[in-house]
mmJSON file of the N, C-alpha and C atoms, coordinates in Angstrom:
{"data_MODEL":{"atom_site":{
"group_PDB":["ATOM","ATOM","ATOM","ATOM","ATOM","ATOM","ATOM","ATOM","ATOM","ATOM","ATOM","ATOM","ATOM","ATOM","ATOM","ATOM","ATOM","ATOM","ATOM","ATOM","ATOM","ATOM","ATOM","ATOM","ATOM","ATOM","ATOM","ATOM","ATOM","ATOM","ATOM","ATOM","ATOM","ATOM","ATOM","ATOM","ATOM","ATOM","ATOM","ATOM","ATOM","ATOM","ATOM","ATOM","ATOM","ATOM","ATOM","ATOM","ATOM","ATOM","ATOM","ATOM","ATOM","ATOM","ATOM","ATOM","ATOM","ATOM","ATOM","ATOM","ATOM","ATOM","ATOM","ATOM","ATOM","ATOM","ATOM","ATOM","ATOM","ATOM","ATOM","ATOM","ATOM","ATOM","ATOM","ATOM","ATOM","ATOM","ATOM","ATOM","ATOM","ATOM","ATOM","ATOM","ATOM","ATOM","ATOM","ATOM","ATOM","ATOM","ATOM","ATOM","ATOM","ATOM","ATOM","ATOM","ATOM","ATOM","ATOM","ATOM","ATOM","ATOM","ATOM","ATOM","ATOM","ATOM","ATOM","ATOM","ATOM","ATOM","ATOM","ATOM","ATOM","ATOM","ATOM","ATOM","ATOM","ATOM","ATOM","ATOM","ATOM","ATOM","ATOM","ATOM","ATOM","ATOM","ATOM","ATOM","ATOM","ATOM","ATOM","ATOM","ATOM","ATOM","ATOM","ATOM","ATOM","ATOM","ATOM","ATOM","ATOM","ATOM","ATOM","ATOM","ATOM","ATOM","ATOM","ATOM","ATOM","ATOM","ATOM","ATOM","ATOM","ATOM","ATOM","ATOM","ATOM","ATOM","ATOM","ATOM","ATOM","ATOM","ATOM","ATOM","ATOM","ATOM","ATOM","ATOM","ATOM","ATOM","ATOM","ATOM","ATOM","ATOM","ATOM","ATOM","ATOM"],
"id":[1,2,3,4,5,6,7,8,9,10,11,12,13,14,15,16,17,18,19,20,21,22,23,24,25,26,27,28,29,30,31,32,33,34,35,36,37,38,39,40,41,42,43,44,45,46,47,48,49,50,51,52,53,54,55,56,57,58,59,60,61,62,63,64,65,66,67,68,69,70,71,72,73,74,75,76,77,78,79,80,81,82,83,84,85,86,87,88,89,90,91,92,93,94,95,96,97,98,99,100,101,102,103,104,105,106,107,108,109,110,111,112,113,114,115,116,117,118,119,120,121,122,123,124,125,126,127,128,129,130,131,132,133,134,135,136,137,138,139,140,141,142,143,144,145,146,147,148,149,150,151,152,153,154,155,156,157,158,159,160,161,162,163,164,165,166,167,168,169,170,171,172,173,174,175,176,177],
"type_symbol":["N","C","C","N","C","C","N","C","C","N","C","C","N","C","C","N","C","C","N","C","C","N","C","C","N","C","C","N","C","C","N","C","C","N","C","C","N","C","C","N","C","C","N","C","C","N","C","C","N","C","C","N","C","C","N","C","C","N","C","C","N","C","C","N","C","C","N","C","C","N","C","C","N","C","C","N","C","C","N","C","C","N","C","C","N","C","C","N","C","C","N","C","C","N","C","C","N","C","C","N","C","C","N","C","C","N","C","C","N","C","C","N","C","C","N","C","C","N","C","C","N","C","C","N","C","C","N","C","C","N","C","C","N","C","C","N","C","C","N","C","C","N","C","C","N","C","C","N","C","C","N","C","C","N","C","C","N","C","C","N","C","C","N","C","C","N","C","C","N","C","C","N","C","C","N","C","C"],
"label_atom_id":["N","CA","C","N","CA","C","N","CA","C","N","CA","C","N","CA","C","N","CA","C","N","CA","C","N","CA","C","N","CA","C","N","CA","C","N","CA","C","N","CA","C","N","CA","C","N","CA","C","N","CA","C","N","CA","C","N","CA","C","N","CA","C","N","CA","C","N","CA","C","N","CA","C","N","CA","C","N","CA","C","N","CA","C","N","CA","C","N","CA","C","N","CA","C","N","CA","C","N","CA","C","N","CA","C","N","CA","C","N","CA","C","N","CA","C","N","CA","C","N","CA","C","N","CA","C","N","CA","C","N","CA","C","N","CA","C","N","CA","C","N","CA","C","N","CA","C","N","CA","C","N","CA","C","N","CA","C","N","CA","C","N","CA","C","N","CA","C","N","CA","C","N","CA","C","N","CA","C","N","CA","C","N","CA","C","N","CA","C","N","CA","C","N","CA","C","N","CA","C","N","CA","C","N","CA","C"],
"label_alt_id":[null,null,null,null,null,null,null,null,null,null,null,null,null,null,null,null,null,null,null,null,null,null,null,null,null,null,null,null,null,null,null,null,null,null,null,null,null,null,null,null,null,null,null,null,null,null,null,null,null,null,null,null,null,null,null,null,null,null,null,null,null,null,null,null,null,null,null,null,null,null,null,null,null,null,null,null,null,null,null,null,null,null,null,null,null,null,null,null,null,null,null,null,null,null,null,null,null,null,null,null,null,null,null,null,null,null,null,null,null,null,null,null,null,null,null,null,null,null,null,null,null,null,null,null,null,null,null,null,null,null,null,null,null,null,null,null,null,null,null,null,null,null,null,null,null,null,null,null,null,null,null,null,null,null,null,null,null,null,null,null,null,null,null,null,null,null,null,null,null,null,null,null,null,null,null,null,null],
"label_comp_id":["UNK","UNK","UNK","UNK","UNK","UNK","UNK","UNK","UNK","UNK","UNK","UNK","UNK","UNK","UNK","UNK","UNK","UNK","UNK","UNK","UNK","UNK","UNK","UNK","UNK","UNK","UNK","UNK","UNK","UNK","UNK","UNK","UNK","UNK","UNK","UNK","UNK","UNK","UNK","UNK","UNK","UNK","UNK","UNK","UNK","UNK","UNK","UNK","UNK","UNK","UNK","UNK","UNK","UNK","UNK","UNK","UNK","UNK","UNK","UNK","UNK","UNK","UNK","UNK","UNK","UNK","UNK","UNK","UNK","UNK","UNK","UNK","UNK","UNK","UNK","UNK","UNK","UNK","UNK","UNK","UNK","UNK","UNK","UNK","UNK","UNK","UNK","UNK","UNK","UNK","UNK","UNK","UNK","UNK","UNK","UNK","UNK","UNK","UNK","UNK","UNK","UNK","UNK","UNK","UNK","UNK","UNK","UNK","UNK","UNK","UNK","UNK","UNK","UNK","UNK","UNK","UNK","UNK","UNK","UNK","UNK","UNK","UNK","UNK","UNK","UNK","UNK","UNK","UNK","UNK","UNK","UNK","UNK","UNK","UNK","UNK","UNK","UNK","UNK","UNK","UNK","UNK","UNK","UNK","UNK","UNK","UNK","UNK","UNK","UNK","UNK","UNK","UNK","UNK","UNK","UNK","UNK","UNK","UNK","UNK","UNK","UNK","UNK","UNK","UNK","UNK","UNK","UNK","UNK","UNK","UNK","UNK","UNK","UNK","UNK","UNK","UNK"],
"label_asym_id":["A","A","A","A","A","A","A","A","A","A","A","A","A","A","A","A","A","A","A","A","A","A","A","A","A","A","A","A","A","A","A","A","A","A","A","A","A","A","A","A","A","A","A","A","A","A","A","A","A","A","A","A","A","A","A","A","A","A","A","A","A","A","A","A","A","A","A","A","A","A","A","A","A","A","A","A","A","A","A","A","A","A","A","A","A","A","A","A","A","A","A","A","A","A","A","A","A","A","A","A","A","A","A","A","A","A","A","A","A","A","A","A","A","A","A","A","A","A","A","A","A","A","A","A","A","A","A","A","A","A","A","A","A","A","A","A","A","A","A","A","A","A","A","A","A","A","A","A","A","A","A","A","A","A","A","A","A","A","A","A","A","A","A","A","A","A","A","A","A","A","A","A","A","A","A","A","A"],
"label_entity_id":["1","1","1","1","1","1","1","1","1","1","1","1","1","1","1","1","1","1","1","1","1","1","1","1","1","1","1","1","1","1","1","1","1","1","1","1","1","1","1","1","1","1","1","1","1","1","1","1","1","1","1","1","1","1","1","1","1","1","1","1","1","1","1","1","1","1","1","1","1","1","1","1","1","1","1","1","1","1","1","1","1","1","1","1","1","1","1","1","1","1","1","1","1","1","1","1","1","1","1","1","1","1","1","1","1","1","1","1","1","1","1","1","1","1","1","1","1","1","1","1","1","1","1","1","1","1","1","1","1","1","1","1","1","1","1","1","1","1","1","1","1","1","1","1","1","1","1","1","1","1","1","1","1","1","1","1","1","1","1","1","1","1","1","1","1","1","1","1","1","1","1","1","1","1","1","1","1"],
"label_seq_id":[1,1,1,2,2,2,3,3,3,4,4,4,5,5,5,6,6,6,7,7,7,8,8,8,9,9,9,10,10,10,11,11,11,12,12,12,13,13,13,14,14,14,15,15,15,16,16,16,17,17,17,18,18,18,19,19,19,20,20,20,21,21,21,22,22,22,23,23,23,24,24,24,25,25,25,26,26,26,27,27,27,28,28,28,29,29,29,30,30,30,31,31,31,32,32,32,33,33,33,34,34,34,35,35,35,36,36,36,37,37,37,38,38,38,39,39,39,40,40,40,41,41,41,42,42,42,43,43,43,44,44,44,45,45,45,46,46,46,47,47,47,48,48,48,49,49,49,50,50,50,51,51,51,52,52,52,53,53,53,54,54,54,55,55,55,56,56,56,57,57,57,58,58,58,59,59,59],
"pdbx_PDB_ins_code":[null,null,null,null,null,null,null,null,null,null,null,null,null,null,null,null,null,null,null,null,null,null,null,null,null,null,null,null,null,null,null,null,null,null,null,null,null,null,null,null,null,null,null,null,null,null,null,null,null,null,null,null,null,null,null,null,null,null,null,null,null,null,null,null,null,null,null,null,null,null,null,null,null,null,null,null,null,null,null,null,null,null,null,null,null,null,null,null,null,null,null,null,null,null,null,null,null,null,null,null,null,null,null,null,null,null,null,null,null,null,null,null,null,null,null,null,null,null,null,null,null,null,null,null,null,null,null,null,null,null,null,null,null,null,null,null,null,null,null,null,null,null,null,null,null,null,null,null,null,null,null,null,null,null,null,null,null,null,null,null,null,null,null,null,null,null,null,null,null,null,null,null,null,null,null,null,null],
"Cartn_x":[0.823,0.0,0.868,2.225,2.972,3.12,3.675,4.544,3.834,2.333,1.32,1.316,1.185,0.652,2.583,3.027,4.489,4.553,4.517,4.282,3.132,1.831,1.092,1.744,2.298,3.336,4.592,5.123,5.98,5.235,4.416,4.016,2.786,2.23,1.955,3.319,4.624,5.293,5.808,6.106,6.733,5.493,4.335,3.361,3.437,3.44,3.602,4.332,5.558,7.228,6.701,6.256,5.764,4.69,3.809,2.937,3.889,4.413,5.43,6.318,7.111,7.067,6.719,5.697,4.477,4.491,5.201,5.245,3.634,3.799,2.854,1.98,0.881,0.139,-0.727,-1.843,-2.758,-2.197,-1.687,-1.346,-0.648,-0.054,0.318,-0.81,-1.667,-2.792,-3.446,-3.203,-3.59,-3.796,-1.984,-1.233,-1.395,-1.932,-2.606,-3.884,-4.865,-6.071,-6.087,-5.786,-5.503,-5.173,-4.465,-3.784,-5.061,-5.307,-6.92,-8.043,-8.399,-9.215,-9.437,-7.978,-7.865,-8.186,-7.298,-7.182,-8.743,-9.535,-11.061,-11.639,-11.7,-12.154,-12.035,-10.511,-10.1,-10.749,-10.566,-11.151,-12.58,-13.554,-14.926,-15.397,-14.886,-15.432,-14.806,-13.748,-12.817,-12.181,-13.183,-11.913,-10.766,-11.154,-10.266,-9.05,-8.785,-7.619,-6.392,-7.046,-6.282,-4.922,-5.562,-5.015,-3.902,-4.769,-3.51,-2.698,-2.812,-1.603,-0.992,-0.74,0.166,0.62,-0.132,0.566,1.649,1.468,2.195,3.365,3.249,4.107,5.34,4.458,5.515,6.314,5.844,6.726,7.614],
"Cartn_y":[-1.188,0.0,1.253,1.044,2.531,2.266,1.289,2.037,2.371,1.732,2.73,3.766,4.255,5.646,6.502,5.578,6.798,7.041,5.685,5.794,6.872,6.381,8.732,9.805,9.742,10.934,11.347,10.309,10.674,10.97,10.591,10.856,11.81,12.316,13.884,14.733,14.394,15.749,15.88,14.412,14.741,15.072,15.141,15.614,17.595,17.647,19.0,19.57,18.816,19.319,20.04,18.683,18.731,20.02,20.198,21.32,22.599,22.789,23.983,24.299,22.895,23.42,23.653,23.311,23.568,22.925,21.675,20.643,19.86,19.842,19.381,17.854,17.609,16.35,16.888,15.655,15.977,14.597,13.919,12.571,13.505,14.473,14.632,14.893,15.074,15.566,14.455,12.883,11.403,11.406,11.857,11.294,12.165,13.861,14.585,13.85,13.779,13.324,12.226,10.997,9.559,10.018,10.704,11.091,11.596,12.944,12.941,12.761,12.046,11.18,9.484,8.742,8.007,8.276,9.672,10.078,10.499,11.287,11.222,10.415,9.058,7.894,7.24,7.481,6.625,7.614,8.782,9.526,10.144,9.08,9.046,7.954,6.743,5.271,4.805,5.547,5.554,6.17,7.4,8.554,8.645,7.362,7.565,6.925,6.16,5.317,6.408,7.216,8.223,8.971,8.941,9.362,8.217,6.867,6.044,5.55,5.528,5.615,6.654,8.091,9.229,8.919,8.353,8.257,7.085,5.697,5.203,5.698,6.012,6.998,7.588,8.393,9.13,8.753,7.472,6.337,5.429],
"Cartn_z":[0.0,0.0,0.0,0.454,0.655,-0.685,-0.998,-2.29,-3.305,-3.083,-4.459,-4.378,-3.059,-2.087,-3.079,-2.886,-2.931,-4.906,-5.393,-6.98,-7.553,-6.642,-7.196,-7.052,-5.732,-5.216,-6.314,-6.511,-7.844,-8.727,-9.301,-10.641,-10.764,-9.398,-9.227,-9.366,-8.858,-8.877,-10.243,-10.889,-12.164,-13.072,-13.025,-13.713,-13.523,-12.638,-11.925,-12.546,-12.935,-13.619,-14.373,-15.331,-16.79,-16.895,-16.047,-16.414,-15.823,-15.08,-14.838,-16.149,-16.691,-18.118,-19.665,-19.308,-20.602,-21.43,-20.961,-21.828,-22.546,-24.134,-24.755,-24.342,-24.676,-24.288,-23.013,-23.274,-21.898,-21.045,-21.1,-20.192,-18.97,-19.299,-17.569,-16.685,-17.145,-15.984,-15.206,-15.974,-15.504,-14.279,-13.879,-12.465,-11.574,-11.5,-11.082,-10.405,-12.029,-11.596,-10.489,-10.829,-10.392,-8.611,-8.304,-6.841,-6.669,-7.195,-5.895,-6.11,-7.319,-7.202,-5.956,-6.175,-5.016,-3.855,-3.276,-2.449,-1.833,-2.47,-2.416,-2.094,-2.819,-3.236,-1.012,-1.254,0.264,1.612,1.456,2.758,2.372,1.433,1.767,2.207,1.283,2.502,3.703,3.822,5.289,5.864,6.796,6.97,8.299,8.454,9.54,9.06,8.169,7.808,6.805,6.595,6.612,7.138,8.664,9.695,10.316,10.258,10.318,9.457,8.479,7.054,7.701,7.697,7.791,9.42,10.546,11.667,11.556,10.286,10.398,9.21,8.89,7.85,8.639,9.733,10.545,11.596,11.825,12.87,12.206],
"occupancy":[1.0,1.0,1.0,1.0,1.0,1.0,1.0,1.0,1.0,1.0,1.0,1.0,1.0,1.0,1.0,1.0,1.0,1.0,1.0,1.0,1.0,1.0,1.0,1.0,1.0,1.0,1.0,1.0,1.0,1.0,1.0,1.0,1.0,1.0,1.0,1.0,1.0,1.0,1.0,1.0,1.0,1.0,1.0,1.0,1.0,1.0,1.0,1.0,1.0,1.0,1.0,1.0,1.0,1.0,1.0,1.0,1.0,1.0,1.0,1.0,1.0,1.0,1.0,1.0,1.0,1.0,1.0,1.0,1.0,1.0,1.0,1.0,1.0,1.0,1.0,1.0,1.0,1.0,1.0,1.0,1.0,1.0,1.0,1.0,1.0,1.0,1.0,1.0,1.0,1.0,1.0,1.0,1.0,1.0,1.0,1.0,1.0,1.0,1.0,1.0,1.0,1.0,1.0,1.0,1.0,1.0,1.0,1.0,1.0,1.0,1.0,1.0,1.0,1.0,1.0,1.0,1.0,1.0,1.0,1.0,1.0,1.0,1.0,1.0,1.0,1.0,1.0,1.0,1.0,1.0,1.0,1.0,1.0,1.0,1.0,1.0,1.0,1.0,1.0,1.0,1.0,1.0,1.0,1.0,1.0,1.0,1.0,1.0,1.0,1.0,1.0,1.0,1.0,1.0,1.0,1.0,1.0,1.0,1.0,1.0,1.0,1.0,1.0,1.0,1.0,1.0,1.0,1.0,1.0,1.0,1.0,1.0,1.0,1.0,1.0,1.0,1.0],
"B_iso_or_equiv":[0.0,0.0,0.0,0.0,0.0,0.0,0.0,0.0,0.0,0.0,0.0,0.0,0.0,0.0,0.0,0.0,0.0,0.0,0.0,0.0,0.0,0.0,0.0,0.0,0.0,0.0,0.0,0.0,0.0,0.0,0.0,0.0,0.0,0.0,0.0,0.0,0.0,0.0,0.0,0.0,0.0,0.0,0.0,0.0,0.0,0.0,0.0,0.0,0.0,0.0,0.0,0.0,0.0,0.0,0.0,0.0,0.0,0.0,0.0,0.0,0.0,0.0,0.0,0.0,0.0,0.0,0.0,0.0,0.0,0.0,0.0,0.0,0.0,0.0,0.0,0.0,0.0,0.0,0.0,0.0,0.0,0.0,0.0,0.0,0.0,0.0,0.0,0.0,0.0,0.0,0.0,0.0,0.0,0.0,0.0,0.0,0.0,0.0,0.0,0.0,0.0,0.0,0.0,0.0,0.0,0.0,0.0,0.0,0.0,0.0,0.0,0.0,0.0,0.0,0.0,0.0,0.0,0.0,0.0,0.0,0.0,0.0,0.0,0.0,0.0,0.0,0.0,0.0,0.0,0.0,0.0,0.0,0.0,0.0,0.0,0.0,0.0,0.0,0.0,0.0,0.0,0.0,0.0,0.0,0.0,0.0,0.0,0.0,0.0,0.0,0.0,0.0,0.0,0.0,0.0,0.0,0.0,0.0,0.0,0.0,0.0,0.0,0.0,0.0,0.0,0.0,0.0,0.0,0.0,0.0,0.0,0.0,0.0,0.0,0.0,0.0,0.0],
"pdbx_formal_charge":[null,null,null,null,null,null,null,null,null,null,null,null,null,null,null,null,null,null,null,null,null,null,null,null,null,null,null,null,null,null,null,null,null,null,null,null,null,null,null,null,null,null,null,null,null,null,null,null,null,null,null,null,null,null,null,null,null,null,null,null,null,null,null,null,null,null,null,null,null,null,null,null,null,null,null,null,null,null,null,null,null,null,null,null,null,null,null,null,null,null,null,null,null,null,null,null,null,null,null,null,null,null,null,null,null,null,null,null,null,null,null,null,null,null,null,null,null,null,null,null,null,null,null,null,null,null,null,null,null,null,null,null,null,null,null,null,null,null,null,null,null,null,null,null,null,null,null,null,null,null,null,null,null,null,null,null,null,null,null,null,null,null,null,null,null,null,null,null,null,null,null,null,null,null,null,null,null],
"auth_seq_id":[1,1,1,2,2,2,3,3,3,4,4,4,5,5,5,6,6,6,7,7,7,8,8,8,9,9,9,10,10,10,11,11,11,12,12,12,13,13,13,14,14,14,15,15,15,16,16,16,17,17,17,18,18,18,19,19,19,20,20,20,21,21,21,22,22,22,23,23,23,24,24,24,25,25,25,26,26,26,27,27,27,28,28,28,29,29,29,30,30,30,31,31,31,32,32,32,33,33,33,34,34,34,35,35,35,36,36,36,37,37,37,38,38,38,39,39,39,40,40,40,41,41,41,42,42,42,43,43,43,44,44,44,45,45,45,46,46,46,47,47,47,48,48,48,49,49,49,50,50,50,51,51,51,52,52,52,53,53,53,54,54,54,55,55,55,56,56,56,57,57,57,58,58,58,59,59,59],
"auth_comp_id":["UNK","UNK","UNK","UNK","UNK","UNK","UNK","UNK","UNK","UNK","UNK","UNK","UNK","UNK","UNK","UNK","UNK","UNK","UNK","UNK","UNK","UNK","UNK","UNK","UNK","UNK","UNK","UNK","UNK","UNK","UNK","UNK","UNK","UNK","UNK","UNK","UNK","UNK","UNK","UNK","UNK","UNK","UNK","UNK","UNK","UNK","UNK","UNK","UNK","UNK","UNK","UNK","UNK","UNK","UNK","UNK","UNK","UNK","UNK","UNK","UNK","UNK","UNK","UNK","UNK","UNK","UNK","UNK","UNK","UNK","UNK","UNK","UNK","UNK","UNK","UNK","UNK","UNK","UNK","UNK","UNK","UNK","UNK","UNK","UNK","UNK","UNK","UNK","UNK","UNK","UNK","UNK","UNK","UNK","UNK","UNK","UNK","UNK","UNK","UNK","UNK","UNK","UNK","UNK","UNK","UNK","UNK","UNK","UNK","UNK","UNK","UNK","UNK","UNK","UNK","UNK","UNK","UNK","UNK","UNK","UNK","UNK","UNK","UNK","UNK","UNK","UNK","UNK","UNK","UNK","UNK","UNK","UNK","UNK","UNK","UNK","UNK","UNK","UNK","UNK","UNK","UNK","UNK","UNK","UNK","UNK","UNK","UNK","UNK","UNK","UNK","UNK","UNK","UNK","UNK","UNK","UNK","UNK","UNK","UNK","UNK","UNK","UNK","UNK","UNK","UNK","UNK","UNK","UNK","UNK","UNK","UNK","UNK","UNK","UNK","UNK","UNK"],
"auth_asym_id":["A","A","A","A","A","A","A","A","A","A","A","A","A","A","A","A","A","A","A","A","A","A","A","A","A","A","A","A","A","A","A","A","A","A","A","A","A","A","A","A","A","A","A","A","A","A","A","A","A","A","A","A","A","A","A","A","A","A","A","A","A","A","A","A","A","A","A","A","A","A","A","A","A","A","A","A","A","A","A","A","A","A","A","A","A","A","A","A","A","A","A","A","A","A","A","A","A","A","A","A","A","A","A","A","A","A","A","A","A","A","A","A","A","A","A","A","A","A","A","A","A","A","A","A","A","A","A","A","A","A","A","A","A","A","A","A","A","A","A","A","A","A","A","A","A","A","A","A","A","A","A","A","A","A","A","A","A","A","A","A","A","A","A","A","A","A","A","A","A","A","A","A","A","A","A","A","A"],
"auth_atom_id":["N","CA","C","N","CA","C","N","CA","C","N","CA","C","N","CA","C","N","CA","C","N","CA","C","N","CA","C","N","CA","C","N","CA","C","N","CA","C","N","CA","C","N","CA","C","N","CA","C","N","CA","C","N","CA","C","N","CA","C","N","CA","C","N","CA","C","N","CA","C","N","CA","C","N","CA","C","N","CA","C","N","CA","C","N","CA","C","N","CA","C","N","CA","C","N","CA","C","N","CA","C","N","CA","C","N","CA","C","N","CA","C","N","CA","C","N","CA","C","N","CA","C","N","CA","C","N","CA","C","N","CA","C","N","CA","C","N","CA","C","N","CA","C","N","CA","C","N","CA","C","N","CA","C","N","CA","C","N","CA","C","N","CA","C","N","CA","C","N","CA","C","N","CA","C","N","CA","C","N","CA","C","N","CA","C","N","CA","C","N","CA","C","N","CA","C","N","CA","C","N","CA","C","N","CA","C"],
"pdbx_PDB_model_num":[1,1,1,1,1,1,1,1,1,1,1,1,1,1,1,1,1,1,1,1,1,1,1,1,1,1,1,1,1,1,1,1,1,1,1,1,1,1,1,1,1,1,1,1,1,1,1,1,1,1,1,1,1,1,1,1,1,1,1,1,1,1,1,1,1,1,1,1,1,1,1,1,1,1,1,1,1,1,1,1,1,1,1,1,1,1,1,1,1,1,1,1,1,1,1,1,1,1,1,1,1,1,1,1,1,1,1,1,1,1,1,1,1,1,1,1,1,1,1,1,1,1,1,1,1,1,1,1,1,1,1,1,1,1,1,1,1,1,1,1,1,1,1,1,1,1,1,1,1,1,1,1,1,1,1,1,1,1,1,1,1,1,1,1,1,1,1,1,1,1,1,1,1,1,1,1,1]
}}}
């Protein structure tokens, strides 16, 4: 589960890159979408697991 959680995280920031430099195509916006869409998806049918993903994150 982390390392899906960390594979959006990359591929939100390198999407990010890509739109910071105006790079052509709509596929960067996927890995944007995909991150908070999931992310949505997970803290509406479970909001508390949220909180323990990032508490175990931080331990």
């Amino acid at each position: 589960m982390i390392s899906g959680f960390g594979a959006l995280l990359i591929g939100m920031f390198c999407s990010f890159g890509a739109m910071y430099k105006n790079e052509k195509g709509k596929s960067k916006f996927l890995a944007v979408a995909a991150f908070f869409l999931l992310s949505f998806i997970l803290v509406w049918n479970e909001p508390f697991q949220i909180v323990r993903l990032l508490t175990w994150m931080k331990n």
